[in-house]
C-alpha positions as CSV (number, residue, x, y, z in Angstrom):
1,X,0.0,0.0,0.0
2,X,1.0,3.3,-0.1
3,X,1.0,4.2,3.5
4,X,3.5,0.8,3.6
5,X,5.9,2.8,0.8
6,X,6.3,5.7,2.9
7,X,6.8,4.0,5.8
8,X,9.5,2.1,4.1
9,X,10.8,4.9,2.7
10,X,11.0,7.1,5.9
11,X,13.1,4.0,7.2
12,X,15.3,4.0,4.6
13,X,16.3,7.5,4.8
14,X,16.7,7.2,8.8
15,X,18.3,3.8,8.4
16,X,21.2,6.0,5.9
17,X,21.3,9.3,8.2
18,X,22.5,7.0,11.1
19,X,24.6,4.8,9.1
20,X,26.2,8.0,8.2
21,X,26.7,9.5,11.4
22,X,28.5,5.5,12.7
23,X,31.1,6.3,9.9
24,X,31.5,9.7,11.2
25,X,32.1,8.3,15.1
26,X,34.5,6.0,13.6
27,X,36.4,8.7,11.9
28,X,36.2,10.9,14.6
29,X,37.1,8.6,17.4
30,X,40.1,7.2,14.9
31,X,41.1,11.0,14.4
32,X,41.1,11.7,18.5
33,X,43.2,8.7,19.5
34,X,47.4,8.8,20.0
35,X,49.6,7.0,21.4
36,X,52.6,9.1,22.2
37,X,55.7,8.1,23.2
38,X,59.1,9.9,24.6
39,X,60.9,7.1,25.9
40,X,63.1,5.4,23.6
41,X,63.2,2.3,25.7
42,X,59.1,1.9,24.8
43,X,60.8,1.5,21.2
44,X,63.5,-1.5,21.7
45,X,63.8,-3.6,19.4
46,X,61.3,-1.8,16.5
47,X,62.7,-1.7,12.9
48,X,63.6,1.5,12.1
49,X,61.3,2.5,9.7
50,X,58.6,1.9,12.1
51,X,60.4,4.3,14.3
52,X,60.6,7.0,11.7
53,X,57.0,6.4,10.7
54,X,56.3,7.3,14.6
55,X,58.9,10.5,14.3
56,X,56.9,11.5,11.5
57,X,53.4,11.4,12.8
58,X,54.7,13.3,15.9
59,X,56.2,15.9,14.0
60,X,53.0,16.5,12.5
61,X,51.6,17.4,15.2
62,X,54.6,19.4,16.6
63,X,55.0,17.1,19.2
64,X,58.5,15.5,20.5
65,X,58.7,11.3,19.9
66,X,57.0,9.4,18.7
67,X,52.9,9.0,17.6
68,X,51.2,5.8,16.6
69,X,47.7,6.1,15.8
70,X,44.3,3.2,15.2
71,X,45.3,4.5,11.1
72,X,45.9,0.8,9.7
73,X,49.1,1.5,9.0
74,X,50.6,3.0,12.3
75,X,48.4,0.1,14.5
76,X,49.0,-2.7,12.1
77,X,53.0,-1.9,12.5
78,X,53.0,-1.2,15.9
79,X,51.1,-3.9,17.5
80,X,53.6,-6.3,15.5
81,X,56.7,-4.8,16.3
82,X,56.5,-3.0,20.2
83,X,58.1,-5.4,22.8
84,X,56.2,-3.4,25.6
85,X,52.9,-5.3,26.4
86,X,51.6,-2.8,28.6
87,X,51.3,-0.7,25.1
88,X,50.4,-3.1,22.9
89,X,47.3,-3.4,24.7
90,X,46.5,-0.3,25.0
91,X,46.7,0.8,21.8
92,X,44.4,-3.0,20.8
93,X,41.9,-2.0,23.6
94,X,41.4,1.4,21.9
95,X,41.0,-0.6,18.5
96,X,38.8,-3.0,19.8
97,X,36.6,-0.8,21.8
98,X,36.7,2.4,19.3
99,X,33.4,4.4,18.8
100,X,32.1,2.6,21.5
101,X,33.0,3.9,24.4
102,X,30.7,7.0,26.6
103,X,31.0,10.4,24.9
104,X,30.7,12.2,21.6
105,X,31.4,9.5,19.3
106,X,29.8,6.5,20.7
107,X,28.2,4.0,18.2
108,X,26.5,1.8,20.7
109,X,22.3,3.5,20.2
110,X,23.2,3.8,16.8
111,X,23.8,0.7,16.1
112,X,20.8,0.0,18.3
113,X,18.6,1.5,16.1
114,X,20.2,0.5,13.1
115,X,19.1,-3.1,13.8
116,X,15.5,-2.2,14.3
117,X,15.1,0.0,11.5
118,X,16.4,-3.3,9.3
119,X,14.2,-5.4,11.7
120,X,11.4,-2.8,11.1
121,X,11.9,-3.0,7.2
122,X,12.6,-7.1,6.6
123,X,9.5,-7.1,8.4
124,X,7.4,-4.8,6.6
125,X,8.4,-6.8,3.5
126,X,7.3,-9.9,4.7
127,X,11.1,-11.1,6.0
128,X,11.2,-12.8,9.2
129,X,14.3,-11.2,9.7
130,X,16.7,-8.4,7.6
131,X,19.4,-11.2,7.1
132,X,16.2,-12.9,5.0
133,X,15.6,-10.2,3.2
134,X,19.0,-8.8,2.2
135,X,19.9,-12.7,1.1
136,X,17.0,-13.2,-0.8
137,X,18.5,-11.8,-4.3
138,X,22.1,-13.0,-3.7
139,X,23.8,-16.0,-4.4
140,X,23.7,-17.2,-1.2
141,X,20.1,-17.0,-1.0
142,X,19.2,-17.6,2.2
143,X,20.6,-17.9,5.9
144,X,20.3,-21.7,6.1
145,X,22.9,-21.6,3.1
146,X,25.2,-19.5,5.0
147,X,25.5,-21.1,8.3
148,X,26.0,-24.1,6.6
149,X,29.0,-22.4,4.6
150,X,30.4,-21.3,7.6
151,X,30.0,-24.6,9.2
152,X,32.4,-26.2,6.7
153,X,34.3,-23.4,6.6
154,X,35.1,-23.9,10.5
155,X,35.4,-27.8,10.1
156,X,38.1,-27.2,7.4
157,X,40.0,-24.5,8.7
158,X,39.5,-24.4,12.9
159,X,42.1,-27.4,13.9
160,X,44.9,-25.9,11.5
161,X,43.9,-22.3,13.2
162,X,44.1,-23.7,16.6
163,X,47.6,-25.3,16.1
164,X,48.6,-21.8,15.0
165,X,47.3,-20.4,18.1
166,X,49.0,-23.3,20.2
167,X,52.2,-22.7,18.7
168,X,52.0,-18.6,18.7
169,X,50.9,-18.7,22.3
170,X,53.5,-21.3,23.3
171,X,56.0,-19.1,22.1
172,X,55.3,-16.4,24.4
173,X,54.9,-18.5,27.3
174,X,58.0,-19.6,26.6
175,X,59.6,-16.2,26.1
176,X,58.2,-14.8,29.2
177,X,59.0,-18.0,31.7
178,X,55.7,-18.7,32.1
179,X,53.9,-21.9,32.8
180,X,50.3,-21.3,31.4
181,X,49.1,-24.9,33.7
182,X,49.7,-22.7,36.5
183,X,47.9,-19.5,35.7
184,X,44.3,-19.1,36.7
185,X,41.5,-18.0,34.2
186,X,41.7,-13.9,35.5
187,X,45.9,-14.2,35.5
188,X,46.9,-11.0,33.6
189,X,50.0,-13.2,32.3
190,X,47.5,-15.5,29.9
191,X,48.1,-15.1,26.3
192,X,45.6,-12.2,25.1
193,X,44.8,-10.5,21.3
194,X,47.5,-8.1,21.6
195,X,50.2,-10.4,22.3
196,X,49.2,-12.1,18.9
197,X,50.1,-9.7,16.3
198,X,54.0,-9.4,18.0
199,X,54.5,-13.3,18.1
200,X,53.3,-14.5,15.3
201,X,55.5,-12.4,13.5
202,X,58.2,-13.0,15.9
203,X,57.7,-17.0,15.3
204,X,58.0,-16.4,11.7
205,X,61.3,-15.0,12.2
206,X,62.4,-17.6,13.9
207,X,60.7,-20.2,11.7
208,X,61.6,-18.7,8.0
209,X,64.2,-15.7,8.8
210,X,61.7,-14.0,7.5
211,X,61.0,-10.1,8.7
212,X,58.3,-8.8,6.3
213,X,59.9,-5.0,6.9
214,X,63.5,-6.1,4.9
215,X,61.2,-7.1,1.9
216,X,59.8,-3.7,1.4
217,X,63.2,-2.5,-0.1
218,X,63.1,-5.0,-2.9
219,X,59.4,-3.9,-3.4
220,X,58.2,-1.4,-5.7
């Protein structure tokens, strides 16, 4: 009907405004973060390039040190390379947690209404729910299909993905004296998301003498 057409259509358009406005929290809350750093001892041990890209991003802002940022470059390169835990995850927390946390920027109503608004519209078009509808002229066609992809996807690839873990995490244990029988669940010493980044790369030194940074000379 048409009373159903502007219904859907008002959704729509509210559905985009706040869409909008989540990409602009995420730029903005990207934009506000630093990490900045005087002390060259938070820096032991980092390639030098990664050093200068730091330099560089403090000089920007006419600050001494060194600046890494949630940019993909800058946190990508930093959580690999910084020995100091502490930092690593502080700069992951402010990833993991970014536009989401109380002020300005925060996406949690947003996304809120977001998902009822697509609720609101599968529903008006007879979906039982907006995965339904947004499937329903795709390949995939429905959400039955996609589960079940993503159940064979984990049956293939979750035992080699778990050995990975098992070895990366073993390595820090190992680097850091640490028997991980002995810790309990809340022990700040378990292996955590930040400390992946740093050893995996650090294992695939030791595995291939392999440093992904001494490849970027040879590459255009």
């Amino acid at each position: 009907t048409d009373e159903q057409q502007d219904i859907l259509r008002q959704l729509r358009e509210e559905t985009s405004l706040l869409s909008i406005q989540f990409t602009q929290n995420v730029l903005a809350a990207t934009n506000a973060f630093i990490l900045h750093l005087t002390d060259e001892s938070d820096l032991e041990g980092m390639p030098e390039n990664i050093k200068e890209m730091g330099r560089h991003e403090a000089r920007q802002r006419d600050l001494d040190g060194y600046v890494y940022t949630l940019k993909g470059p800058s946190y990508a390169a930093f959580i690999k390379y910084c020995t100091k835990r502490n930092l690593r995850e502080s700069i992951y927390m402010a990833s993991a947690s970014l536009a989401f946390q109380p002020g300005d920027n925060n996406n949690t109503d947003i996304v809120r209404q977001i998902v009822n608004k697509h609720r609101e519209i599968a529903q008006l078009l007879g979906f039982a729910t907006y995965a339904d509808y947004a499937l329903s002229d795709r390949m995939a066609e429905n959400t039955h299909n996609v589960y079940d992809l993503l159940d064979r996807l984990l049956q293939a690839y979750m035992p080699k993905a778990q050995q990975d873990i098992k070895e990366i995490a073993g390595l820090y244990y190992a680097d850091n004296q640490i028997s991980p029988s002995s810790l309990s669940p809340d022990d700040p010493r378990l292996f955590q998301p930040w400390d992946y980044p740093f050893y995996a790369n650090k294992l695939r030194q030791q595995r291939y003498d392999l440093d992904p940074e001494e490849l970027r000379a040879y590459l255009p």
